[in-house]
C-alpha positions as a LaTeX table, in Angstrom:
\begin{tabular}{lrrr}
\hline
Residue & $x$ (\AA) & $y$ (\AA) & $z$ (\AA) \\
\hline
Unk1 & 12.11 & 151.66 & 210.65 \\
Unk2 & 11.45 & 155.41 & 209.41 \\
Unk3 & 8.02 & 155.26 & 207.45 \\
Unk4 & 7.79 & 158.02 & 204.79 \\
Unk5 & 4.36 & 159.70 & 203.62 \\
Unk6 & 3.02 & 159.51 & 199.42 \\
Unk7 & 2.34 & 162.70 & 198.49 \\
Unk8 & $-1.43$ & 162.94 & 197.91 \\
Unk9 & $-2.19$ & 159.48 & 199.67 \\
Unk10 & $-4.67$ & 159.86 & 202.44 \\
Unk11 & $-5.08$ & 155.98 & 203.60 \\
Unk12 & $-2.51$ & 152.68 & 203.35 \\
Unk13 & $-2.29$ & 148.86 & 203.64 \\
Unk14 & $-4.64$ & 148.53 & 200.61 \\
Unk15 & $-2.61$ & 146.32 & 198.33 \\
Unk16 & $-5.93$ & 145.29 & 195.88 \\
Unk17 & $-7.57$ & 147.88 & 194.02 \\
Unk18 & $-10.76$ & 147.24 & 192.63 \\
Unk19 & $-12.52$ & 149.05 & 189.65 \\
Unk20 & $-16.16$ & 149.29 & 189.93 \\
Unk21 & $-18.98$ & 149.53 & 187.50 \\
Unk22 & $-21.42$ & 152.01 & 187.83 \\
Unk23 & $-24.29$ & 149.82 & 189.25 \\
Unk24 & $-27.40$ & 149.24 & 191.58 \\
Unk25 & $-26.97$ & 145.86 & 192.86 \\
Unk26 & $-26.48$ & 144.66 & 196.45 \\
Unk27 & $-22.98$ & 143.11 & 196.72 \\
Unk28 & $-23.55$ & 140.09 & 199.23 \\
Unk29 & $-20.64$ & 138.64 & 201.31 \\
Unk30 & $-18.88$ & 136.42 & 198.99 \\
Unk31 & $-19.24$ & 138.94 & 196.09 \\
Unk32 & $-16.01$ & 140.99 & 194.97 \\
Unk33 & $-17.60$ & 144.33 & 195.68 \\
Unk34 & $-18.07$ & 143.49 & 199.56 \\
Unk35 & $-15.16$ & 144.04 & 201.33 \\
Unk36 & $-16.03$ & 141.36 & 203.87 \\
Unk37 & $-15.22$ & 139.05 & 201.43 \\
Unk38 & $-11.59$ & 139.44 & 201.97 \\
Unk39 & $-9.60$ & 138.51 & 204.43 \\
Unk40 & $-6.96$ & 141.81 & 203.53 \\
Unk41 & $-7.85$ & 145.37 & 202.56 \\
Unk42 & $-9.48$ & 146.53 & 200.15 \\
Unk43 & $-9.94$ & 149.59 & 197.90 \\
Unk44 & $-12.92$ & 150.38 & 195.43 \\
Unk45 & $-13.09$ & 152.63 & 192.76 \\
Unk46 & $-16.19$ & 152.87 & 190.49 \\
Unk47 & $-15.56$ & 153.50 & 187.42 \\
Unk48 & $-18.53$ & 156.54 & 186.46 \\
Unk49 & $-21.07$ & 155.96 & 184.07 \\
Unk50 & $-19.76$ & 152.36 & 183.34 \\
Unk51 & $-23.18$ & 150.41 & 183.21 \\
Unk52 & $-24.32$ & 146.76 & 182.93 \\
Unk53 & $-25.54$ & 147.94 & 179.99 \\
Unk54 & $-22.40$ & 149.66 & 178.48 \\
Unk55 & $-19.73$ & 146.58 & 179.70 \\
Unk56 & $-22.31$ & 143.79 & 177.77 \\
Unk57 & $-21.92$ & 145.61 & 174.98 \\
Unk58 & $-18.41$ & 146.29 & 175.06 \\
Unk59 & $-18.12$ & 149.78 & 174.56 \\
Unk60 & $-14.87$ & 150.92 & 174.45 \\
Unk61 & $-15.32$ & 154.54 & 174.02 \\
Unk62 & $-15.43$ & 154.32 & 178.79 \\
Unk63 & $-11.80$ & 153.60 & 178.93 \\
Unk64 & $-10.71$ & 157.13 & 179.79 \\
Unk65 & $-12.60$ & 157.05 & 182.68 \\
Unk66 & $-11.96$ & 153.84 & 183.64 \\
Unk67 & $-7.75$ & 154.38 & 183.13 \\
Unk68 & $-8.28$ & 157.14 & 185.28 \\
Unk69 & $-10.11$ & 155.42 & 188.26 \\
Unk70 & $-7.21$ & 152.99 & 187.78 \\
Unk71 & $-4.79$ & 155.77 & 187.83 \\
Unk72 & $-6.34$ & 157.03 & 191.04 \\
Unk73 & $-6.03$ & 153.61 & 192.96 \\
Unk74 & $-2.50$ & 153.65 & 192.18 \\
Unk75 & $-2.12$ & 157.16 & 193.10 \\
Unk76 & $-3.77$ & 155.31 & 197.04 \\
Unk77 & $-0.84$ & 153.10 & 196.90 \\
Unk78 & $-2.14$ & 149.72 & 195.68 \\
Unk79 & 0.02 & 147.24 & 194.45 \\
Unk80 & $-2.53$ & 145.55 & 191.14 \\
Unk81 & $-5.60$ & 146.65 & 190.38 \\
Unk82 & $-8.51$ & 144.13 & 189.80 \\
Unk83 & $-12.07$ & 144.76 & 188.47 \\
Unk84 & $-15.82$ & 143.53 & 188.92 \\
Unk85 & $-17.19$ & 142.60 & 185.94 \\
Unk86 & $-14.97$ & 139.96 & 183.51 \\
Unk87 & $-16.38$ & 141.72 & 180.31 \\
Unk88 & $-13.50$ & 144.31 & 181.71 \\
Unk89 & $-11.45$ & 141.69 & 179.51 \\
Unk90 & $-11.50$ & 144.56 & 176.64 \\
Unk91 & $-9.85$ & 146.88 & 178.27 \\
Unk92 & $-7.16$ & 144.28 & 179.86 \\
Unk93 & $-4.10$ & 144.71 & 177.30 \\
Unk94 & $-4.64$ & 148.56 & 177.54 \\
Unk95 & $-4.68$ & 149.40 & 181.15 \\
Unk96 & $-1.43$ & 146.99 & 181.09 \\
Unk97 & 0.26 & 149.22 & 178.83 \\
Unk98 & $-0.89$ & 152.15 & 180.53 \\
Unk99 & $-0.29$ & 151.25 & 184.37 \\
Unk100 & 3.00 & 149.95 & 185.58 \\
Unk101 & 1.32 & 147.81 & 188.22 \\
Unk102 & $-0.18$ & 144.47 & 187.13 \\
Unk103 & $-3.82$ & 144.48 & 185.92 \\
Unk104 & $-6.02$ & 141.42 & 186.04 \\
Unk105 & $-9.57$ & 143.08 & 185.24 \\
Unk106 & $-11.37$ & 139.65 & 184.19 \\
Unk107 & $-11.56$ & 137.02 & 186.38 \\
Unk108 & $-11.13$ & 134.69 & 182.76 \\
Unk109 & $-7.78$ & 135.31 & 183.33 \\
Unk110 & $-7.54$ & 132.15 & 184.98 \\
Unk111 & $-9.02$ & 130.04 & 181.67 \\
Unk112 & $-5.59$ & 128.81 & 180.55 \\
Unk113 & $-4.14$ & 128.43 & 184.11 \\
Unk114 & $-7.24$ & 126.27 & 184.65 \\
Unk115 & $-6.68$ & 124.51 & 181.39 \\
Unk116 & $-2.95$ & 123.71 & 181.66 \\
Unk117 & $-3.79$ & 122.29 & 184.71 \\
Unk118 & $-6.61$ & 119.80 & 183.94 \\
Unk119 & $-5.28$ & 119.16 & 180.78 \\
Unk120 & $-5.97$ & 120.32 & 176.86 \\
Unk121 & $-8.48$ & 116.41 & 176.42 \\
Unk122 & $-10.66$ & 118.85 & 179.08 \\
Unk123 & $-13.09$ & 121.57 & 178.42 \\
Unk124 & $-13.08$ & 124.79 & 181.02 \\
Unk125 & $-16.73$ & 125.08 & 181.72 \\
Unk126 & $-17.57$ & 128.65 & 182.50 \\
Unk127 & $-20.55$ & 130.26 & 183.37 \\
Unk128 & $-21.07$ & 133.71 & 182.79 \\
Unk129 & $-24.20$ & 136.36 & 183.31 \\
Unk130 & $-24.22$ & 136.91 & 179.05 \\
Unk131 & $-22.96$ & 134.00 & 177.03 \\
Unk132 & $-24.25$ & 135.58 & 174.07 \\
Unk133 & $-22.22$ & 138.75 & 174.45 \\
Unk134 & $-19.40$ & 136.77 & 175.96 \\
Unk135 & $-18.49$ & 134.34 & 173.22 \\
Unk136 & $-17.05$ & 136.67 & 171.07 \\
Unk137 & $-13.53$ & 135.61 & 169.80 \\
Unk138 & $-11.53$ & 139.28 & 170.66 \\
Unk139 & $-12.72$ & 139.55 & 173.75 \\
Unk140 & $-11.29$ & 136.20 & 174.63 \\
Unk141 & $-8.42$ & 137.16 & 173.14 \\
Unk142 & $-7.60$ & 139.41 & 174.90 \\
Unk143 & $-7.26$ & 137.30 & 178.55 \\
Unk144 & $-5.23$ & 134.98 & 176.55 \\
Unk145 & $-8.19$ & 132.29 & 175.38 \\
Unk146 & $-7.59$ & 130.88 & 171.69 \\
Unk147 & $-9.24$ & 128.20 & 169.70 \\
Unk148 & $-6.71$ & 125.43 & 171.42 \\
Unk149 & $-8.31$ & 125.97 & 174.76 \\
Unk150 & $-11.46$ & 123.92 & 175.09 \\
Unk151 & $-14.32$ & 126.07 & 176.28 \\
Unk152 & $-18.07$ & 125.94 & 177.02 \\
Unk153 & $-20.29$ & 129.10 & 178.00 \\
Unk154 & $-23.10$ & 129.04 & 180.13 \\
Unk155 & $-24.86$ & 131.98 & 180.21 \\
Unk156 & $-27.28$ & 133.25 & 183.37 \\
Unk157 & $-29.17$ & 135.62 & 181.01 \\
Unk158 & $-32.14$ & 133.59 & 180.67 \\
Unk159 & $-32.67$ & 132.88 & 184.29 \\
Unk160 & $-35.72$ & 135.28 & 186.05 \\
Unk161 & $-33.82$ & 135.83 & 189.28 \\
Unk162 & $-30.75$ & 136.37 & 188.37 \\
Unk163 & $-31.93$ & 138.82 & 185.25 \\
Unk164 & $-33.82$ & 140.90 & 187.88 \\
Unk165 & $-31.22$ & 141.18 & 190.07 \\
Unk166 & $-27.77$ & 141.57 & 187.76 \\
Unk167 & $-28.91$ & 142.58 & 184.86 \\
Unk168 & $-31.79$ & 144.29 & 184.79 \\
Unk169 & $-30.73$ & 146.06 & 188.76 \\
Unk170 & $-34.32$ & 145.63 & 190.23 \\
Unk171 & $-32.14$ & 146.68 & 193.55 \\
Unk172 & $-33.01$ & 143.57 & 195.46 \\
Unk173 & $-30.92$ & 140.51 & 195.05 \\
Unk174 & $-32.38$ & 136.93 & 196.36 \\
Unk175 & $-29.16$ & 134.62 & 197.08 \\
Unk176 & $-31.20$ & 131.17 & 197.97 \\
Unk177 & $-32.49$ & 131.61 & 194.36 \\
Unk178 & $-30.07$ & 132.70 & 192.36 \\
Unk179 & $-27.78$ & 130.06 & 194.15 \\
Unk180 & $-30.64$ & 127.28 & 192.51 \\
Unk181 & $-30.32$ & 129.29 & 188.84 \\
Unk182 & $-26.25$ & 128.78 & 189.30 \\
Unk183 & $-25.99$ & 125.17 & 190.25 \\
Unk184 & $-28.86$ & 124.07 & 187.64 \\
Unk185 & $-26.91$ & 125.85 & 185.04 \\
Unk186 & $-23.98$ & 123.98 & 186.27 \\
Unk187 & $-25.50$ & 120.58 & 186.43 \\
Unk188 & $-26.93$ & 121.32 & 182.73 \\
Unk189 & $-23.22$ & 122.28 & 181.40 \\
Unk190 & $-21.70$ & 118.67 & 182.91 \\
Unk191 & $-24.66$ & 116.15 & 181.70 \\
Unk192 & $-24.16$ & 117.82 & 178.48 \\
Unk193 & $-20.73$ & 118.08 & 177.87 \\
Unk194 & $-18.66$ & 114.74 & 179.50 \\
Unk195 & $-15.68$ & 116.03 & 179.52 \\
Unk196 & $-15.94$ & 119.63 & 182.21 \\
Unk197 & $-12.78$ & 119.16 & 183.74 \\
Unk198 & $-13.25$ & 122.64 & 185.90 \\
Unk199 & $-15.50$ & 125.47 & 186.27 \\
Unk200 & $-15.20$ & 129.21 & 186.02 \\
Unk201 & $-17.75$ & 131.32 & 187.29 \\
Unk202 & $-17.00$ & 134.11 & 185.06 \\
Unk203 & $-19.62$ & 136.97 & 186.55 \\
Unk204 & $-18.25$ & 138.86 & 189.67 \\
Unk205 & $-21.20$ & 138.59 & 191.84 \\
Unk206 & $-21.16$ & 134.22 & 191.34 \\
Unk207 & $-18.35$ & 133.39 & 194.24 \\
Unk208 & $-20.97$ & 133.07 & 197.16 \\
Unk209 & $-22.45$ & 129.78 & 194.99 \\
Unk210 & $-18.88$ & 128.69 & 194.10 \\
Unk211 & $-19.41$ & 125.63 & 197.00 \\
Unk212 & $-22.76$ & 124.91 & 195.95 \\
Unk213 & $-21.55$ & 124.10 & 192.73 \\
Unk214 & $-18.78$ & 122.65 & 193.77 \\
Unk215 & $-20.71$ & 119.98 & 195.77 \\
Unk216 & $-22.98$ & 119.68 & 192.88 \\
Unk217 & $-20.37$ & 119.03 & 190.59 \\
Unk218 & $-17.57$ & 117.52 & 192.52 \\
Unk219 & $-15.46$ & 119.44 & 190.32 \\
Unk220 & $-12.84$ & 122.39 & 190.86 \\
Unk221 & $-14.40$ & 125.59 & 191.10 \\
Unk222 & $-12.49$ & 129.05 & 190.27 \\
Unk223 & $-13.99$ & 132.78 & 190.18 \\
Unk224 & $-13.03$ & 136.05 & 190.99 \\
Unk225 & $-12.29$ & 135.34 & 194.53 \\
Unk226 & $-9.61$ & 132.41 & 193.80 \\
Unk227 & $-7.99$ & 134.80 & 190.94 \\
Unk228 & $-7.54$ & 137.53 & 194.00 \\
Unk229 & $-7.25$ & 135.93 & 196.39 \\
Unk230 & $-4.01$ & 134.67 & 194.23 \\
Unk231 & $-2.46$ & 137.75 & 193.08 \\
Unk232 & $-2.84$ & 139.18 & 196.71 \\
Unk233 & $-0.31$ & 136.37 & 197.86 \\
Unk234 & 2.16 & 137.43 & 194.85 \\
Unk235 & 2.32 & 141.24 & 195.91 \\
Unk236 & 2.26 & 140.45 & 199.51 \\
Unk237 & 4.05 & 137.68 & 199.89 \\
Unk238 & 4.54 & 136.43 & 204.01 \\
Unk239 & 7.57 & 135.24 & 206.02 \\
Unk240 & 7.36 & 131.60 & 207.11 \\
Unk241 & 8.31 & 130.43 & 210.02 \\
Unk242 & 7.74 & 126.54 & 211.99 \\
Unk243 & 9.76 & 124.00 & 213.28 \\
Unk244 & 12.71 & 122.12 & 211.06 \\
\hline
\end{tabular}
């Protein structure tokens, strides 16, 4: 096999690109900004001057510079380009149009996927790390959530640990405790709505607690990591072989 070089491509085998925000928060195993959490390459991309603070409140004026760090990971070669944040949701139909590699920047992506498959009598509980800036009708719209998909939002706002950490970027993150803020808000969301058929753990940095709240819930559990962890099979798909 003769392999041929990309003009202007300095490294390869990095099928996911991932868009960064511009943040100050330690990305934990487990987390979609650690690359150990995958078990394929990588590529990150921060996206400059994109803040916590900017992404809650959905300014749209960042999505030059954010098309162009997308531009640049496809300029590296990668084959769909993911984000870390799911209030990236507002710029989802854009960079589609723009890019002609897929683009799946919020991991809510999944919602009617998760809904088709536990049926419409079932609500998709999701917990995300602003419910009040999340449960706003576009945005939803925009990852393909409508008023016949059952939701709830459960937002990690409130919770002192996680605030510190996430939102607020003290620099220091506390995993044992944050895990605790998760799964109680998790427990709260099925005693008080009987009919969570799945959850989504909408914020980027929630997959390390997606197994504590599964066994707290005994429900299925989605997040980022199940979304990529999915599109990575579809753009590198493997030859099978056994015994017949």
């Amino acid at each position: 096999m003769l392999y041929k070089a990309n003009k202007g491509q300095v490294s390869y085998g990095e099928a996911i690109g991932i868009l960064m925000l511009d943040t100050y928060t330690p990305f934990i195993p487990g987390d979609v900004g650690n690359a150990s959490t995958y078990d394929f390459p990588v590529r990150f991309e921060t996206v400059e001057d994109l803040t916590v603070k900017r992404i809650f409140s959905k300014d749209k004026s960042a999505y030059n510079k954010l098309k162009e760090a997308a531009e640049n990971l496809a300029s590296q070669g990668v084959k769909a380009i993911t984000g870390d944040c799911g209030f990236m949701a507002i710029y989802q139909q854009q960079l589609v149009k723009d890019l002609n590699i897929p683009v799946f920047l919020s991991s809510m992506l999944q919602v009617p996927f998760i809904s088709n498959i536990i049926g419409k009598d079932k609500t998709v509980g999701i917990i995300s790390a602003n419910s009040k800036s999340l449960d706003d009708k576009k945005l939803l719209k925009e990852v393909g959530i409508n008023n016949k998909i059952p939701i709830t939002i459960k937002g990690l706002e409130d919770k002192k640990d996680f605030n510190k950490s996430i939102i607020e970027e003290v620099g220091v993150l506390d995993p044992e405790k944050i895990e605790k803020e998760v799964v109680m808000t998790a427990n709260d969301m099925v005693e008080q709505e009987n009919d969570i058929g799945a959850i989504l753990l909408e914020c980027s940095v929630l997959p390390p607690y997606s197994k504590a709240v599964q066994q707290a819930t005994n429900l299925p559990v989605f997040d980022y990591i199940t979304m990529i962890n999915y599109v990575y099979s579809s753009v590198v798909q493997k030859k099978y072989s056994g015994i017949y």
